[in-house]
C-alpha positions as CSV (number, residue, x, y, z in Angstrom):
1,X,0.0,0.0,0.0
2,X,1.7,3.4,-1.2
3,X,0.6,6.4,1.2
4,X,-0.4,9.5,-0.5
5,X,1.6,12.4,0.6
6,X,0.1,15.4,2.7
7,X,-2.0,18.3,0.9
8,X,-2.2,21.3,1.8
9,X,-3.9,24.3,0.2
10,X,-2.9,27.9,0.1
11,X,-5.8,30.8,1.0
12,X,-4.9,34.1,-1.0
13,X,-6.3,36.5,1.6
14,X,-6.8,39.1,-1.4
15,X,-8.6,36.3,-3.9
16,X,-11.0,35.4,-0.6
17,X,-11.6,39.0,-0.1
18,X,-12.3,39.8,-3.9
19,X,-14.6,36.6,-3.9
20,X,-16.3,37.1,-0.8
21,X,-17.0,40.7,-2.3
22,X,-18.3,39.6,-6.1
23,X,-20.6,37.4,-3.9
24,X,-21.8,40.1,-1.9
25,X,-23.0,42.1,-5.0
26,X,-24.6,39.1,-6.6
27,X,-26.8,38.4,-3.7
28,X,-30.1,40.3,-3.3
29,X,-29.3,43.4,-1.0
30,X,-31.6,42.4,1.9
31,X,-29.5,39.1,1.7
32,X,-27.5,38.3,4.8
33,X,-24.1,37.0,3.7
34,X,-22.8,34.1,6.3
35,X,-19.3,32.4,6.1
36,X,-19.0,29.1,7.3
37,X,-15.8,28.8,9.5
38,X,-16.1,25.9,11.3
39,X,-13.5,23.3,11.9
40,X,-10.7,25.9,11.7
41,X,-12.6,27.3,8.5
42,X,-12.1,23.9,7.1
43,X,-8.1,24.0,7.9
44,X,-7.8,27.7,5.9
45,X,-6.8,29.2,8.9
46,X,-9.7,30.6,11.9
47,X,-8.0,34.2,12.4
48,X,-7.3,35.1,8.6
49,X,-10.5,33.8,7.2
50,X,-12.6,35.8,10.2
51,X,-10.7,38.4,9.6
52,X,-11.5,38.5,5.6
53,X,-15.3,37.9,6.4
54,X,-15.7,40.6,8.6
55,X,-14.0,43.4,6.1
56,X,-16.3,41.6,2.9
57,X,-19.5,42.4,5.3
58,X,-20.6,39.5,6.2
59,X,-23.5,39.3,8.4
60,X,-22.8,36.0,10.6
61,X,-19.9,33.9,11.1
62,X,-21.1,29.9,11.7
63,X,-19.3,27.6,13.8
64,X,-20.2,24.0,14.5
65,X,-20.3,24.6,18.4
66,X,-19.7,26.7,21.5
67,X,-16.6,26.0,21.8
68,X,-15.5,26.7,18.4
69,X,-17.6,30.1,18.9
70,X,-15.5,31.1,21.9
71,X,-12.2,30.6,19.5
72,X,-13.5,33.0,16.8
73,X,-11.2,36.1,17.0
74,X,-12.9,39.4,17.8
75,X,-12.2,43.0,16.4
76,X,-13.3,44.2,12.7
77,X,-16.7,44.8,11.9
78,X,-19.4,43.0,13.7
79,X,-20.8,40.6,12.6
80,X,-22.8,37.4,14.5
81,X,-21.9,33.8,15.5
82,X,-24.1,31.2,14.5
83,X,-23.6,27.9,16.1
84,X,-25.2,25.0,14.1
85,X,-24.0,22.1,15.9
């Protein structure tokens, strides 16, 4: 059995902002934008992809639980934490 190697996947901070931005203007004004950052924000990094969110406008950050809602960074605009879990 040959193990695969590890991946790992780079996050442009500027190509995250410019799509979370194009999304915001496609979506129907009265349209609340959420950003799902569980699990680390799905191993993208918790702190930069919060941080990205919060200056595209988002209106709620969602977490799977309350613990990973008391690890989401503060500071930038404010937005909300959902928890889904």
């Amino acid at each position: 059995m040959t193990l695969l190697p590890p991946l790992s996947a780079r996050i442009s901070r500027g190509a995250l902002l410019r799509n979370l931005r194009a999304l915001r203007q496609r979506i129907a004004p009265e349209s609340a934008l959420s950003v799902l950052v569980k699990s680390d924000a799905y191993g993208h990094g918790l702190d930069m992809v919060c941080a990205v969110a919060r200056e595209s406008g988002c209106a709620f950050l969602l977490v799977a639980s309350l613990e990973e809602a008391l690890r989401v960074p503060g500071g930038g605009n404010p937005c909300g934490i959902l928890i889904l879990g």
